[in-house]
C-alpha positions in Angstrom: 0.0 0.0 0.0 1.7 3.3 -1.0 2.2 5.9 1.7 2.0 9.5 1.8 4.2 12.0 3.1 2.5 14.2 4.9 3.3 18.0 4.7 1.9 21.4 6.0 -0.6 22.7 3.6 -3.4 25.1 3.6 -6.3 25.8 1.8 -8.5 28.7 0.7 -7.8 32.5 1.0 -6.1 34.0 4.0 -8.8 35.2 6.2 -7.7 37.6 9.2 -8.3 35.6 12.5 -10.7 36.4 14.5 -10.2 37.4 18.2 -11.5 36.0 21.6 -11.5 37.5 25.2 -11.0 35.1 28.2 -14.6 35.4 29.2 -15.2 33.8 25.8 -12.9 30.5 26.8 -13.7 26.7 26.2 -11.7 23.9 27.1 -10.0 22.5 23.9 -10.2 25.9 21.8 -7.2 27.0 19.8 -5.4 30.3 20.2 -2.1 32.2 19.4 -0.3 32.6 22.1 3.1 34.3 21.9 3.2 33.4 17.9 2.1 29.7 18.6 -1.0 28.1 18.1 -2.0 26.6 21.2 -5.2 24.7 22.2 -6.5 25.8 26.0 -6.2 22.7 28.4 -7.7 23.7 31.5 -8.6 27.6 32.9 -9.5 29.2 36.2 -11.1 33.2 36.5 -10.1 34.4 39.7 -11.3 37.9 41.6 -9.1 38.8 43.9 -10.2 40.7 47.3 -8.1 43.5 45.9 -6.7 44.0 42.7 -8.1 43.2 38.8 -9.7 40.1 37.9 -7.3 36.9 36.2 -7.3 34.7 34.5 -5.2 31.0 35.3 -4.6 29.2 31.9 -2.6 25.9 30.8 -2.4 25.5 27.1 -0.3 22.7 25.0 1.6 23.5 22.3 -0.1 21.9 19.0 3.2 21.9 17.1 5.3 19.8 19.9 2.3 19.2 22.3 4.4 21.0 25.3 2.6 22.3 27.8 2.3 26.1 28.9 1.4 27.6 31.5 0.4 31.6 32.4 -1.5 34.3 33.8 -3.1 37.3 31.8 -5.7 39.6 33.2 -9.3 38.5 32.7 -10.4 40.0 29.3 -7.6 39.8 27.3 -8.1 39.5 24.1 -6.4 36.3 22.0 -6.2 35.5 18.2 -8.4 32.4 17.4 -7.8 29.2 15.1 -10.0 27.4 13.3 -9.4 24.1 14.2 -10.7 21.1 12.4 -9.9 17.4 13.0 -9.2 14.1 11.0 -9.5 10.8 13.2 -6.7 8.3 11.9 -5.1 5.0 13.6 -1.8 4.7 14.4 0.4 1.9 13.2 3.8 2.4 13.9 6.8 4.3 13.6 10.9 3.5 12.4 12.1 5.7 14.2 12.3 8.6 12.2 8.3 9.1 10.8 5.5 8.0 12.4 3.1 6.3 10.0 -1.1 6.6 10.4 -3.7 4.7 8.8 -7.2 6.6 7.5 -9.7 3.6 8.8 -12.0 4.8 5.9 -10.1 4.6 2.9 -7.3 2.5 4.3 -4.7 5.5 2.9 -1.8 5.7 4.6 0.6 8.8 5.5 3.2 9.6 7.7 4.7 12.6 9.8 8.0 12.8 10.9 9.0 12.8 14.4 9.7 16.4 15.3 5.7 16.9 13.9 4.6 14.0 16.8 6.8 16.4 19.2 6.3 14.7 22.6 2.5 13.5 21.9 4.2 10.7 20.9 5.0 9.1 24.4 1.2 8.6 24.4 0.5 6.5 21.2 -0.1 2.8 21.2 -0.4 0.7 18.0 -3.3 0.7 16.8 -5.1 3.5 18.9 -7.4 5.8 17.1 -5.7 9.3 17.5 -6.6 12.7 15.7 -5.1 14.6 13.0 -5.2 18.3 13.5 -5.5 21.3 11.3 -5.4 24.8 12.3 -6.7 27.3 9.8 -6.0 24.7 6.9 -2.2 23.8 7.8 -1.6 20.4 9.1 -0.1 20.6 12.4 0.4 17.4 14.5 -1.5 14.5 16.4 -3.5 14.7 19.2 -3.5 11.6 21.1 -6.9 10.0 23.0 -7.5 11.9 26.3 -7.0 8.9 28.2 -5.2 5.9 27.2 -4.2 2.7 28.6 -0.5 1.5 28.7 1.5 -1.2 30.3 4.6 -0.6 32.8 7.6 -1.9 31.2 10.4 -1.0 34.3 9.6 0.1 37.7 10.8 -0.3 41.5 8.6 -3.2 42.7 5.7 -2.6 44.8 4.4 -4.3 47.9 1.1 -5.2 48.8 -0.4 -3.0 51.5 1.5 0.0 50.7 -0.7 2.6 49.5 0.8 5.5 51.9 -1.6 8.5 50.9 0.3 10.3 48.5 3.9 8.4 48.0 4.4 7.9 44.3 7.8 7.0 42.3 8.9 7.2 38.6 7.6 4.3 36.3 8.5 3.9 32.6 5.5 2.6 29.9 5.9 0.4 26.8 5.5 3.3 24.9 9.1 4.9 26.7 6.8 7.9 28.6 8.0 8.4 32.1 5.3 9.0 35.0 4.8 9.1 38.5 2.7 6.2 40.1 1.6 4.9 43.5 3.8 2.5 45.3 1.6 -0.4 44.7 1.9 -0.5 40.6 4.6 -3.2 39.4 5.8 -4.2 36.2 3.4 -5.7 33.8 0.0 -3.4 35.2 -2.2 -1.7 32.7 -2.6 1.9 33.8 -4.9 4.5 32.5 -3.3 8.1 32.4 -4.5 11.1 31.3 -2.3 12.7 28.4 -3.1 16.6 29.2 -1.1 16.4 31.9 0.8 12.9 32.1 -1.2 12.1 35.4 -2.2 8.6 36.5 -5.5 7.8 37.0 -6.1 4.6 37.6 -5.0 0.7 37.5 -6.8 -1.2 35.2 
């Protein structure tokens, strides 16, 4: 089956983007934030006892899904993307491009590995992930919200200890690094939340 390379493209006439103030902010929506297109994570409006109003946001980074973090005073007035979304599943990578299947029309493409950025701790053969475009250009992958990996080296647990709040470092099959409870060992399925790299649960 021939592959595609995939490449940044865009389509249609440059429009001039539209702007948003924080009171106008959604979970998942895409803005330009210092010249980067970044899609909102999570965000808090605080009022003070004294002083202006903020606003608390985390945002990743849809080029090399980092996450940022800052503060701007509550309506402040962002740049908007139009952000539109192509579901694909992933197959598997070489090392140097990262190759995704459209379940549909069975078409394959790939994207190299500095596209991925560091989304690509959280991708499992096979998993469905998304494709994204922002105002036409092809940007990166967005993986599942929550996805289910195995631990490939950790220290070994012991039954009974679950001390309230004692974690250590843990590495998954796919090569991401996170903190877990003292319980998980070597071979458990855990469910983590790829916003923030957070454990959730043991499956």
């Amino acid at each position: 089956m021939q592959v595609f390379q995939a490449r940044a493209w865009r389509i249609g006439r440059e429009q001039p983007m539209a702007t948003i103030s924080t009171a106008d902010f959604k979970n998942g929506m895409c803005i330009v934030y210092n010249g980067k297109k970044c899609k909102i994570v999570e965000f808090q409006h605080v009022k003070p006892g004294k002083g202006s109003a903020f606003v608390r946001m985390k945002m990743r980074d849809i080029r090399n899904g980092r996450v940022l973090s800052d503060t701007v005073n509550a309506g402040f007035k962002f740049e908007t993307v139009r952000l539109e979304q192509s579901t694909m599943q992933y197959l598997y990578n070489d090392g140097v491009d990262f190759y995704f299947m459209d379940p549909q029309s069975y078409e394959q493409i790939s994207l190299p590995a500095d596209q991925v950025g560091e989304n690509a701790q959280w991708l499992k053969e096979n998993d469905e992930v998304t494709l994204e475009y922002a105002d036409g250009e092809l940007l990166g992958v967005e993986p599942q919200m929550f996805v289910e990996l195995t631990v490939a080296d950790t220290e070994p647990g012991f039954k009974g200890d679950t001390v309230q709040g004692s974690t250590k470092p843990a590495t998954l099959e796919t090569g991401a690094e996170v903190k877990v409870p003292m319980y998980v060992n070597v071979g458990d399925v855990l469910q983590i939340d790829t916003r923030d790299g957070r454990f959730v649960k043991r499956m």
